[in-house]
C-alpha positions as CSV (number, residue, x, y, z in Angstrom):
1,X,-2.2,2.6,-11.3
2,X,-2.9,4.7,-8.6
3,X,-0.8,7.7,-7.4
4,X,0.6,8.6,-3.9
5,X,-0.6,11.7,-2.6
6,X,-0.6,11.0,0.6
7,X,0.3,14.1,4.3
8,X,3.3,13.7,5.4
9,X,2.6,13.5,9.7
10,X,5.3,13.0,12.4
11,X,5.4,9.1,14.1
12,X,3.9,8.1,10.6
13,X,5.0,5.2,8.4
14,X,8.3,5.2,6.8
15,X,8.2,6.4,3.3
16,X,10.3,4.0,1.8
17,X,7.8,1.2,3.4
18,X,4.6,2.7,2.0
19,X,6.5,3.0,-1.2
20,X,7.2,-0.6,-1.2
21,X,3.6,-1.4,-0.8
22,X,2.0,0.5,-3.0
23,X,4.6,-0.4,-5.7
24,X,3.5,-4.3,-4.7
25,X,-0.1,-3.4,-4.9
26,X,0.3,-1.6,-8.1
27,X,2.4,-4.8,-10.1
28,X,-0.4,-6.7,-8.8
29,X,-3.3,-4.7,-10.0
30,X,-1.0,-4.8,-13.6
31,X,-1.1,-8.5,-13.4
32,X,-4.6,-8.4,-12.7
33,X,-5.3,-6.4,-15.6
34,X,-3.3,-8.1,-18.4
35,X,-4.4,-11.8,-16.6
36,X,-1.0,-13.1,-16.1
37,X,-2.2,-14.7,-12.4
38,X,-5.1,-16.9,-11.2
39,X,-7.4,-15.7,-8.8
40,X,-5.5,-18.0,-6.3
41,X,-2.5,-16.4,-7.2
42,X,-3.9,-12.9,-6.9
43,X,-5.4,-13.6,-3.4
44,X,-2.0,-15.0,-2.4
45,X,-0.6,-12.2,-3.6
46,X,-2.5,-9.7,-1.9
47,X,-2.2,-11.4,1.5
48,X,1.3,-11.4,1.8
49,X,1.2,-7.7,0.5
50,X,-1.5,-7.1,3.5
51,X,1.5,-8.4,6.1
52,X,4.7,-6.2,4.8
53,X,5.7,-4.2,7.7
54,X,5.2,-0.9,8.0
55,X,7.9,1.0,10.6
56,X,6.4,4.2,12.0
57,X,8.6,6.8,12.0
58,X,9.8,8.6,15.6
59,X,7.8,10.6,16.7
60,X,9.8,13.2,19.7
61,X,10.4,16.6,20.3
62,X,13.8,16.6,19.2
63,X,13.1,14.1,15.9
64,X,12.0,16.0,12.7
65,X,11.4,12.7,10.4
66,X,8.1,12.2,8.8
67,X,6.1,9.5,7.2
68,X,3.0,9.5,5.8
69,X,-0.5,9.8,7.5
70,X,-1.3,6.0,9.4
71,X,-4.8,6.6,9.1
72,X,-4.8,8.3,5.3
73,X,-2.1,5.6,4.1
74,X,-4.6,2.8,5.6
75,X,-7.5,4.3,3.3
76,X,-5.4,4.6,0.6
77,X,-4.2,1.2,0.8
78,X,-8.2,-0.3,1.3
79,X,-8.5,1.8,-2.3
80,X,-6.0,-0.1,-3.8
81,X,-8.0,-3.4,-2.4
82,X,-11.1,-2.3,-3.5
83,X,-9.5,-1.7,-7.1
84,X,-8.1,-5.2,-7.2
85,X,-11.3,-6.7,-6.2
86,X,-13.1,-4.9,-8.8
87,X,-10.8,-5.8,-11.2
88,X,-10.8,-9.5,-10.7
89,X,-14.8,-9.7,-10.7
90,X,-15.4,-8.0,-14.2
C-alpha cells in the first residue's frame, strides 16, 4: 500500500478526490495481492478507477484552497498502475 505524500498547489485536485482514488487503487492492489479477483476483474477494476473525476480546486487571487499537485498526483497515480501490473504478472 502506497502512501500519499503528495504538494499541496493552488487550482490542484480536490483532496478528498485524490483520496478517493488512491483508497480505490489501494483495495485493488489488496485484492490483487491475496487473489480474490480475476484478471478481468482487476482490469475492470482499474478502468473505472482510471475515469473517477477529479475536481481541481479554484485557483484566484482571493481563493486560498489547495489540492494536490495535477502533475505529481498523475505520477503518483501511474505508480500505483505500474504496481498493479506488476503484481498481476508474477
Amino acid at each position: 500500500m502506497k502512501e500519499l505524500e503528495l504538494e499541496e498547489a493552488r487550482g490542484g485536485y480536490e483532496k478528498v478526490d485524490v483520496m478517493v482514488k488512491v483508497d480505490s487503487y489501494n483495495t485493488l492492489i489488496m485484492a490483487v495481492e491475496n487473489n480474490l479477483m480475476t484478471e478481468e476483474e482487476v482490469l475492470d477494476d482499474r478502468n473505472r478507477i482510471r475515469n473517477y473525476p477529479l475536481r481541481k480546486t479554484k485557483k484566484s487571487l482571493f481563493s486560498m484552497q489547495m489540492g494536490y499537485d495535477i502533475d505529481e498526483t498523475e505520477a503518483f497515480f501511474k505508480k500505483l498502475e505500474k504496481e498493479i501490473h506488476q503484481k498481476m504478472h508474477r
